[in-house]
Structure formats: structure tokens, C-alpha cells
C-alpha positions as CSV (number, residue, x, y, z in Angstrom):
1,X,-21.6,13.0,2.5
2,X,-23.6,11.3,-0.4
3,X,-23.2,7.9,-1.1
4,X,-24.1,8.7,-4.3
5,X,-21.0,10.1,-4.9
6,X,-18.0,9.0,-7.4
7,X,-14.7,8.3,-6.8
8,X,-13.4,11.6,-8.0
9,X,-16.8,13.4,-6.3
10,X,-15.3,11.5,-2.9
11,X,-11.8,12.3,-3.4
12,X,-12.6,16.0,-3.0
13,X,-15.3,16.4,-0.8
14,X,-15.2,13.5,1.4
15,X,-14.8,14.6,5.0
16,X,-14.3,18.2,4.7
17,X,-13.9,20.1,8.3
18,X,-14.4,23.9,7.7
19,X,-13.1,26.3,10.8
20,X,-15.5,29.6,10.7
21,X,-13.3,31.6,8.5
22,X,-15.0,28.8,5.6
23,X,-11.4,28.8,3.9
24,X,-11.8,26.4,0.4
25,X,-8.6,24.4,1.3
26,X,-8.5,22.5,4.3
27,X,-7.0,23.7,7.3
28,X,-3.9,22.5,8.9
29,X,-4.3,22.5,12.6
30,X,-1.0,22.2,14.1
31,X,-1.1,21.9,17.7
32,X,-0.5,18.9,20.0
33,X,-2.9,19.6,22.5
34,X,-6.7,21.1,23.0
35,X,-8.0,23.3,25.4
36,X,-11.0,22.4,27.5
37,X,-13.7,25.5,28.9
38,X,-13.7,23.6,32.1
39,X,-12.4,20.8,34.2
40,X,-15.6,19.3,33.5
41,X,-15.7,19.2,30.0
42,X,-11.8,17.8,30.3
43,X,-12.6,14.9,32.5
44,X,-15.9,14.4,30.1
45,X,-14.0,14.1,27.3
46,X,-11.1,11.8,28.9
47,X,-13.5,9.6,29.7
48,X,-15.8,9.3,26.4
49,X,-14.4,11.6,23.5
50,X,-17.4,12.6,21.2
51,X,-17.2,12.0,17.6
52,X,-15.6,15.3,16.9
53,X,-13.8,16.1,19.6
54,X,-10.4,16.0,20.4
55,X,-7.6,15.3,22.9
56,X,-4.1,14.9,21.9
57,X,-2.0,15.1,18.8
58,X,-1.3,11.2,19.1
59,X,-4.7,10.4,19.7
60,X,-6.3,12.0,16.6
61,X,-6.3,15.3,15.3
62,X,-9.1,17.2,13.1
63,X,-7.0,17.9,9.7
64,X,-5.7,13.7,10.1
65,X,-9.6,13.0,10.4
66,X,-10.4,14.7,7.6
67,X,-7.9,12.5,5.7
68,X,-9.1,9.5,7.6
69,X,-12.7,10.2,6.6
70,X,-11.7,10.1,3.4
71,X,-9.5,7.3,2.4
72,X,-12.4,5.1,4.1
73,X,-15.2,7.0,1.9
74,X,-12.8,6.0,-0.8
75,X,-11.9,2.6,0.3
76,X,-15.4,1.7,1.5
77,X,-14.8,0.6,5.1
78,X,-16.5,2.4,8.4
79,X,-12.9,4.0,9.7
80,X,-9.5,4.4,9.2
81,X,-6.6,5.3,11.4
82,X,-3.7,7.1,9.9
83,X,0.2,6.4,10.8
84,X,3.4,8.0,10.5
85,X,4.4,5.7,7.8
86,X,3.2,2.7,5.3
87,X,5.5,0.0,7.7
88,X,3.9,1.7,11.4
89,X,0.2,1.0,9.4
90,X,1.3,-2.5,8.5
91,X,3.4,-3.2,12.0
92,X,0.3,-1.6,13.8
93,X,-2.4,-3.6,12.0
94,X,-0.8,-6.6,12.9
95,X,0.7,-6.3,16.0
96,X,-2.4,-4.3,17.5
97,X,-4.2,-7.7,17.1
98,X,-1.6,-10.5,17.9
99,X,0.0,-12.2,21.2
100,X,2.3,-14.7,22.1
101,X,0.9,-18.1,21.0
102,X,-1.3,-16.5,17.9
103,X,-0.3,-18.4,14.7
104,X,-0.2,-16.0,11.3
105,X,0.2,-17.5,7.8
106,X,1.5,-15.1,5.2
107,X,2.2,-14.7,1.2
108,X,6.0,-15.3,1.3
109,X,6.8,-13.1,-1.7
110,X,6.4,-9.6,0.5
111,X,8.2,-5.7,0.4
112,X,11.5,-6.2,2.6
113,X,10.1,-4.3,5.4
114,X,7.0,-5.8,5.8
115,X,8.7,-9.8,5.6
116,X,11.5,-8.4,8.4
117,X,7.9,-7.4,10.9
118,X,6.4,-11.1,10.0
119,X,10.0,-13.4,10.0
120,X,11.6,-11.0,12.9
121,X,9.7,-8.5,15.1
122,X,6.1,-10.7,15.4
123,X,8.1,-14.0,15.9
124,X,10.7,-12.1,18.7
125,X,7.3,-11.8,20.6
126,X,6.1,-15.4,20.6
127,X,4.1,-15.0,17.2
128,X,4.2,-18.4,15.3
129,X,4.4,-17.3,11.0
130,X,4.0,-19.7,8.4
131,X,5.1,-18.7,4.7
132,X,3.4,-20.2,1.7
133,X,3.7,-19.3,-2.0
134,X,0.5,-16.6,-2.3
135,X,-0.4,-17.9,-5.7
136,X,-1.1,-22.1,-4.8
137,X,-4.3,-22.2,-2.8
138,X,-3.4,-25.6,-1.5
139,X,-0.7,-24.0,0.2
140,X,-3.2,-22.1,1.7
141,X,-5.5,-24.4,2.4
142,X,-2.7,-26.3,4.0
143,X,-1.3,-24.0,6.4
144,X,-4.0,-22.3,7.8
145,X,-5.3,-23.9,10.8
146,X,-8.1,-24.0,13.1
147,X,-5.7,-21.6,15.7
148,X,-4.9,-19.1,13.0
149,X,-5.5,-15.6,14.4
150,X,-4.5,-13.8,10.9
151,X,-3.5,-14.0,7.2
152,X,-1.1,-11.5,5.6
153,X,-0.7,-10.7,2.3
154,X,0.5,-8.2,-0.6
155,X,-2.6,-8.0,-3.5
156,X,-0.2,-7.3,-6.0
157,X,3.5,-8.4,-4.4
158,X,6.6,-6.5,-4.8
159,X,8.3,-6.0,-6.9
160,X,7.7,-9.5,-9.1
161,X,3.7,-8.8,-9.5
162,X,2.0,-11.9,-8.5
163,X,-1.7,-11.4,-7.7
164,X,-3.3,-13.4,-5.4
165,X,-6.8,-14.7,-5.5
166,X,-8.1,-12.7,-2.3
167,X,-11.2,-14.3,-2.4
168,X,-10.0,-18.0,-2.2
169,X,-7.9,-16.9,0.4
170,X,-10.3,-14.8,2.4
171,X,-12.9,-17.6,1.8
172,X,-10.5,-20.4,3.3
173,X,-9.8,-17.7,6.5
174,X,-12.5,-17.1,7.2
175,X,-13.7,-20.5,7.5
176,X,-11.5,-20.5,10.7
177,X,-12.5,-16.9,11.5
178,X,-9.4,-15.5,10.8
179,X,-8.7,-11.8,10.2
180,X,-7.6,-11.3,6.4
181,X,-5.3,-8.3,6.5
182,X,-4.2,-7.1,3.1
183,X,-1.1,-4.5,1.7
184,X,-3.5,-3.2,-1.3
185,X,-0.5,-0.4,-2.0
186,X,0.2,-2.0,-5.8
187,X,-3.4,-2.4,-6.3
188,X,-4.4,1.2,-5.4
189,X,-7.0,2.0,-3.7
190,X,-8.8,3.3,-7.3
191,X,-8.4,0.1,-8.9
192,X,-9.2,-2.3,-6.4
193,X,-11.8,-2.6,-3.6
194,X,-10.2,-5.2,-1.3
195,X,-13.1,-5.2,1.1
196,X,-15.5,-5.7,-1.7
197,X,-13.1,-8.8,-2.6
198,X,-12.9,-10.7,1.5
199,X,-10.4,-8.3,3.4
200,X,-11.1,-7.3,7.0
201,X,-8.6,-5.1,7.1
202,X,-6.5,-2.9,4.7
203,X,-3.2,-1.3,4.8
204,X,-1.5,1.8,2.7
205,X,1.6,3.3,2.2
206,X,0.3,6.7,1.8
207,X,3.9,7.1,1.3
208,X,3.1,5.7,-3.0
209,X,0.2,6.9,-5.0
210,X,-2.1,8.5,-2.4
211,X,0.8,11.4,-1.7
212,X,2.4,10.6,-5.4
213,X,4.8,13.4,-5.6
214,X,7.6,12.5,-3.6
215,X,6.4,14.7,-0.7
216,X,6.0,12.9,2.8
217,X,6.0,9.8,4.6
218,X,2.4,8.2,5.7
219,X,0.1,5.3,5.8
220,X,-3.4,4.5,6.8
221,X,-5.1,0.9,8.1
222,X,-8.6,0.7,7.5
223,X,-11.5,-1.5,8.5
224,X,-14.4,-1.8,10.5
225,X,-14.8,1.1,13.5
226,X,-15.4,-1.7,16.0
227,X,-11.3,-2.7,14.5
228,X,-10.1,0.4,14.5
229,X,-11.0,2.1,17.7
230,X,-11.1,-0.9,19.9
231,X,-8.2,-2.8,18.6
232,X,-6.1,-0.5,16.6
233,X,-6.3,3.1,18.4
234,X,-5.4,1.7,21.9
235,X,-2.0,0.4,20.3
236,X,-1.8,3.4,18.1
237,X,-2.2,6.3,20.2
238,X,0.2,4.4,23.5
239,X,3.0,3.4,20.7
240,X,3.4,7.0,19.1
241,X,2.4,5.8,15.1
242,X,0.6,8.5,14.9
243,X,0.5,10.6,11.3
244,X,1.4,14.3,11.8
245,X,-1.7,17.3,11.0
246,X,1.1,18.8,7.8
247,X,1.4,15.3,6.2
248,X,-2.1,14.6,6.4
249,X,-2.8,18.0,4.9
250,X,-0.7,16.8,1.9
251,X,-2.3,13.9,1.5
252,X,-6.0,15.4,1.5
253,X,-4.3,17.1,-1.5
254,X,-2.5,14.1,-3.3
255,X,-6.1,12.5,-3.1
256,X,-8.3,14.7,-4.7
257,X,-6.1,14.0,-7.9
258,X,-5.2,10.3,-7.1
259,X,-8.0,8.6,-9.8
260,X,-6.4,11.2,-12.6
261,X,-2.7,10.6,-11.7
262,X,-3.3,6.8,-11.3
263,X,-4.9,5.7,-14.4
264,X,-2.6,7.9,-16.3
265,X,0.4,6.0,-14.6
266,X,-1.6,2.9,-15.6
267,X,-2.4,3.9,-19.3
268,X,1.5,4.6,-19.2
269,X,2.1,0.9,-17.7
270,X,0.5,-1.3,-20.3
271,X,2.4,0.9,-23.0
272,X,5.2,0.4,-21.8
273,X,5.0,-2.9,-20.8
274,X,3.7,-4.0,-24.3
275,X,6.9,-2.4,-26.0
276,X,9.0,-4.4,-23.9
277,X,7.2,-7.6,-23.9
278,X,9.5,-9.3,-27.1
279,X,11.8,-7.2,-26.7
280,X,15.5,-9.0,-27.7
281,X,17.1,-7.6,-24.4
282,X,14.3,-8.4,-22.1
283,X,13.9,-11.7,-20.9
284,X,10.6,-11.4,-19.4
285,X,8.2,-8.5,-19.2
286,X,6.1,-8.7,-15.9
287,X,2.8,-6.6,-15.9
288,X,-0.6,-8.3,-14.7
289,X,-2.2,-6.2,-17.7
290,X,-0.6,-8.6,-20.2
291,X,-1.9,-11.6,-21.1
292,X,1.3,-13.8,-20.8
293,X,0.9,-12.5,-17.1
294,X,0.4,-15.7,-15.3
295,X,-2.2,-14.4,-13.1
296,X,-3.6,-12.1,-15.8
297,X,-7.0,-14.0,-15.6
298,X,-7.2,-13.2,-12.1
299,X,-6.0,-9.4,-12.0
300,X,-9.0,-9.2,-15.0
301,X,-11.1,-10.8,-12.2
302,X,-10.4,-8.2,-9.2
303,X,-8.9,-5.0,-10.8
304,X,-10.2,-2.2,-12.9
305,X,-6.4,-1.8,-13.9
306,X,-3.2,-3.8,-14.5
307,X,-1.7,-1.0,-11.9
308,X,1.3,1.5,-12.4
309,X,4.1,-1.0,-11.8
310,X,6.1,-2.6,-14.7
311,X,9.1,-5.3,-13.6
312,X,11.0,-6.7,-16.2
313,X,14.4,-8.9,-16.7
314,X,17.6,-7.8,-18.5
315,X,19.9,-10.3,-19.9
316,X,22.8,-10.1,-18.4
317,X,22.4,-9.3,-14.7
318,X,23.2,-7.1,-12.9
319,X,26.1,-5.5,-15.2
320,X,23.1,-5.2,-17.9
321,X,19.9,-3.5,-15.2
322,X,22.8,-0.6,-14.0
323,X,24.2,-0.1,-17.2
324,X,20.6,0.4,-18.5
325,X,19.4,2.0,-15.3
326,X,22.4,4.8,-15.6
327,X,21.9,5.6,-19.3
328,X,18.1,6.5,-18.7
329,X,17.4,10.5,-19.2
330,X,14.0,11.3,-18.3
331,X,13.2,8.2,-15.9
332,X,14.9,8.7,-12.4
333,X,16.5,5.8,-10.3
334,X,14.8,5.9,-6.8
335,X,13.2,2.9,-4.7
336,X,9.8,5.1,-3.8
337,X,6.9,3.8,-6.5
338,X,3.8,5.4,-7.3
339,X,5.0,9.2,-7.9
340,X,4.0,11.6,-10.6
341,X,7.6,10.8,-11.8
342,X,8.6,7.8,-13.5
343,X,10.8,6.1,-10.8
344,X,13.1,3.2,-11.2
345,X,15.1,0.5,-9.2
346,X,16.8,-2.6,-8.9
347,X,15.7,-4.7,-6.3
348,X,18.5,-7.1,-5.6
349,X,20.3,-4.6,-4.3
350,X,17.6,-2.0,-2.7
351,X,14.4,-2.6,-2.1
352,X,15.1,-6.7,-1.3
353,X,18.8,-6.5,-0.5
354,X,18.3,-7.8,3.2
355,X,17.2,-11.0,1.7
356,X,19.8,-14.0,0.7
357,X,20.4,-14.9,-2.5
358,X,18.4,-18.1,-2.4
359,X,15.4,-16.3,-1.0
360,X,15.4,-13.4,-3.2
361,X,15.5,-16.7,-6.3
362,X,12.7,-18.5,-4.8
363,X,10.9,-15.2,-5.1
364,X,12.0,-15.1,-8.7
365,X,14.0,-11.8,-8.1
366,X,16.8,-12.2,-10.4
367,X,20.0,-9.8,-11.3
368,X,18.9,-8.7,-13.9
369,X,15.4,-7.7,-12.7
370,X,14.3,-4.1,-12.5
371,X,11.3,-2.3,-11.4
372,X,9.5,0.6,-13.1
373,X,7.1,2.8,-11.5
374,X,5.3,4.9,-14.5
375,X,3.9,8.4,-13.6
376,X,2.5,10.5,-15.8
377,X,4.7,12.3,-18.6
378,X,4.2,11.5,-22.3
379,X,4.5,7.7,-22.9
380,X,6.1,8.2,-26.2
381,X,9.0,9.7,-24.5
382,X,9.2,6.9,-21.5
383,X,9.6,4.4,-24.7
384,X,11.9,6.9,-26.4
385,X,13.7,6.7,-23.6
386,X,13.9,3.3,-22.3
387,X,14.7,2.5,-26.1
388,X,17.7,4.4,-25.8
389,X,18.8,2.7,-22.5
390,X,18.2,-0.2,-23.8
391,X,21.1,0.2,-26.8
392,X,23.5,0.3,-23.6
393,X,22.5,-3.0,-22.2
């Protein structure tokens, strides 16, 4: 493929495998196995598998390739390996890499999930994690030590927006040559090049915006080849993460619309998020496209786009974010993000209701906080409409 291609030139030619029909759509080749001409070719292969050749379904498979090729084309990194789901890329990513003794510092405010593989699963196996506040590069600065093995972080955390200087923190890793591994999900892969900006290592929920329409579950983890076939694969392929040959079909189609659907969610966003910023109801309006965003110098700094996501308070608590989340009429209430459909939740009791009270405050998740996902219907009806929800609060 051309390097001189652009985004939306990548996102629909990138990594193209044609059987000898020469169909335009790619195929979907749904098997678990592959059949070998002769014993030698199958013990040939087993022991070095060329770079289009395959073995079994959990090992790699020629339609998921196609969608590995091109996320990476898109993302900029030499390889990718796709996964079942966003949590088996990030629990893969990390875990493919780590042992007993290894010492991880992450960004504390994190996706539920993703804080129960870092404060439970990596720490049942003899992984030493260290939280800091993302934003404060002293923290940073602080905890990382000569012994760190990894940092962990959320570009753009959920669901309270904070973006964190990637560079600082990828500067001050790799100092002490550890592996940077960033969830760019929020960010999007359109609107942000996290390699570009010091990650080694990159993690999707192909789950959000890459599928964005409510289809199938998925994720990718991308990085160099020498990362992804010598350290991830090996985990990958004996641990059963593997993405299935229909989903990543889907997803070669939810990419070649991705840049149109996601800057239309993000035109959508900042609308939005400027109608509710003052608003008498609305405590705070959270959007890193805003300039009372308290990181809004930094998002400037390393995205195209304030993203898709909007979060803001209610007054009132909880009583007030249901009562307004049960009198909206085009917006749905859902905890996916990053869909074609405007999706909404509350995160105190969804997407974060594993976490305590305290931890969910010192994350600033409040009550009355809700999160709004834009997609892409007319953004004078999403005012209309959270205008008219808003009367109930």
C-alpha cells in the first residue's frame, strides 16, 4: 500500500486480501483450521509460518489480518494483533509482558475493567502497581522507578475526560526504559496518533468507534512487530484471545467510515457541550474541546479533536441524572460509547459501580455525573432534546 495515502484512502484499501473470484468486499473466511498439500509443507509451516500463511483460527486468520493490516496502516505502527474484546487487548498487552516481581505505575482514574486487571488480576500474580493522579507529572516522576517494567494509562480517561501529557509521561518512562502502554479508545485512533506522541504500545476497544454501530465485540493491541509476534502472539494464541474471522469482517467495514462517523460525533460534541456549558442545571460541563477544560491546552497540543464524549454534572444527584436520563426521546441510555447512536449513562452506577464511594469521589465521579456519547444524527435535535430532559431535572 502507498504511504502516500490518507486516512480515509487507508481506511478502505489498507490490507486488502482478494480470493480468486476478486469479490469488492472482503471475504470472510470462516474456518478454524488450514489444509496443507503435504506433510512437508505442514511441518514447514509449524516450524516458521510465512508472512501469509496460516495455521489455526487462534493463531491468525486471513480476513483478521486484513483488519490487522489496517488499523496499524491507520495507527502507524509495524503490526497489530486483534482480540476477542477491548479488556482481552488491554489484559493481553499487559500481561503478555509482565512477571512476578515487575513493578507497573498507572493513571488511577481508569474504565472499571481495565483498574480491576491492574488493582486485582496483575497484583494476584506477584505484579507490584502503583497509582498516581495521571494529570500531576510529579506524581509521575515520583513513582516510576529504575525497576519499572511498564506504564499504564487512559489518553483521554473515562468517563471524567482528563488528558494526560503522553509525552511527559513517555519521556520520564522511558528514561528507565519502560514500556509506555496506552488505552487511546477516547482519543480515537483518527484524532490522535499516540505513537507519534511516546507510546510503545496501543490498545483499542474495537468494541467503540472502530465497529460504531452496536454490532460486535473486539479490540486490537498494536506496536512494533518485534512486540507483537515475540511477546504478544505467544500469550495470545496459547490463552484463546483471539478475534473471530465474522467480527473482524465487521470491523474492516466500521473502518472504512470511521474518519466520517467520528468527526461528525465530534462536531456533534462541542455543540453540545457548548449549550450545556452555563447551563442553570449543569454544574459542570466536561469536554476537552472547551476552554474551561482544565487540560484543554494540552488536548489542543495532542488531538486533532476534543473527541465524541461529553460528561457533565446535574444538580441534584442521582435523583436529577435518572430523572433526566429517563425523559430523553431520541438519545438512548446504554454504557457502550462511540456508536452511530447517541448513547448515554450514569456512571456511578454502571460503568464505575464496582468502585467505593470514596474512590469513585477522588476520581471526581459524582451522583449527578452523566456521560454522553454523540453519534451522528442532527445536533439541533440532540439539543432539542436534551433541552427537553433537562425541564425534568
Amino acid at each position: 500500500m502507498s504511504d502516500k495515502w490518507k486516512t480515509r484512502t487507508r481506511l478502505v484499501h489498507e490490507g486488502v486480501r482478494r480470493s480468486q473470484y476478486g469479490e469488492v468486499s472482503e471475504p470472510i473466511i470462516l474456518t478454524q483450521g488450514f489444509v496443507y498439500e503435504t506433510a512437508e509443507q505442514a511441518a514447514a509451516r509449524f516450524e516458521a509460518a510465512g508472512e501469509d500463511e496460516f495455521i489455526y483460527a487462534r493463531y491468525g486468520n486471513p480476513t483478521v489480518r486484513m483488519f490487522e493490516e489496517r488499523i496499524a496502516g491507520l495507527e502507524g505502527t509495524e503490526d497489530a494483533f486483534a482480540t476477542a474484546s477491548g479488556m482481552a487487548a488491554v489484559h493481553a498487552a499487559l500481561a503478555s509482558m509482565l512477571r512476578a516481581g515487575d513493578h507497573v505505575v498507572s493513571a488511577r482514574a481508569l474504565f472499571g475493567s481495565c483498574l480491576y486487571i491492574l488493582e486485582e488480576v496483575l497484583t494476584r500474580f506477584g505484579v507490584e502497581v502503583t497509582f498516581v493522579d495521571g494529570t500531576d507529572l510529579d506524581a509521575w516522576a515520583g513513582a516510576i522507578r529504575a525497576d519499572t517494567k511498564a506504564v499504564f494509562l487512559e489518553s483521554m480517561s473515562n468517563p471524567t475526560l482528563e488528558v494526560i501529557d503522553l509525552p511527559a509521561v513517555a519521556d520520564l518512562a522511558h528514561k528507565v526504559g519502560a514500556t509506555v502502554v496506552v488505552d487511546n479508545v477516547f482519543s480515537t485512533p483518527v484524532f490522535s496518533r499516540a505513537v507519534d506522541l511516546g507510546a510503545d504500545v496501543v490498545v483499542y476497544s474495537a468494541t467503540k468507534h472502530i465497529d460504531g454501530q452496536g454490532r460486535v465485540l473486539g479490540g486490537v493491541i498494536l506496536g512494533t512487530k518485534e512486540f507483537i509476534r515475540k511477546t504478544v502472539e505467544p500469550f495470545a494464541k496459547h490463552t484463546g484471545c483471539a478475534m473471530s474471522p465474522f467480527t473482524a469482517w465487521v470491523l474492516l467495514k466500521g473502518l472504512e467510515t470511521l474518519d466520517l462517523r467520528v468527526r461528525a460525533q465530534a462536531e456533534n460534541a462541542i455543540r453540545v457541550a457548548e449549550f450545556l456549558e452555563g447551563h442553570p442545571k449543569v454544574v459542570r460541563a466536561i469536554y476537552p474541546g472547551l476552554k474551561s477544560h482544565p487540560h484543554h491546552a494540552v488536548a489542543a497540543r495532542q488531538l486533532e479533536k476534543g473527541g465524541t464524549v461529553v460528561s457533565f454534572d446535574l444538580s441534584g444527584g442521582q435523583a436529577a441524572a435518572f430523572r433526566f436520563l429517563n425523559a430523553l426521546e431520541i438519545i438512548i441510555i446504554s454504557n457502550n460509547l462511540g456508536d452511530a447512536k447517541s448513547i448515554i449513562t450514569h456512571p456511578a452506577t454502571t460503568t464505575h459501580q464496582r468502585l467505593t464511594p470514596d474512590q469513585r469521589a477522588t476520581l471526581g465521579i459524582t451522583e449527578g455525573m452523566v456521560r454522553l456519547s454523540l453519534g451522528i444524527e442532527d445536533a439541533d435535535d440532540l439539543i432539542g432534546d436534551i433541552a427537553q430532559a433537562l425541564e425534568a431535572v
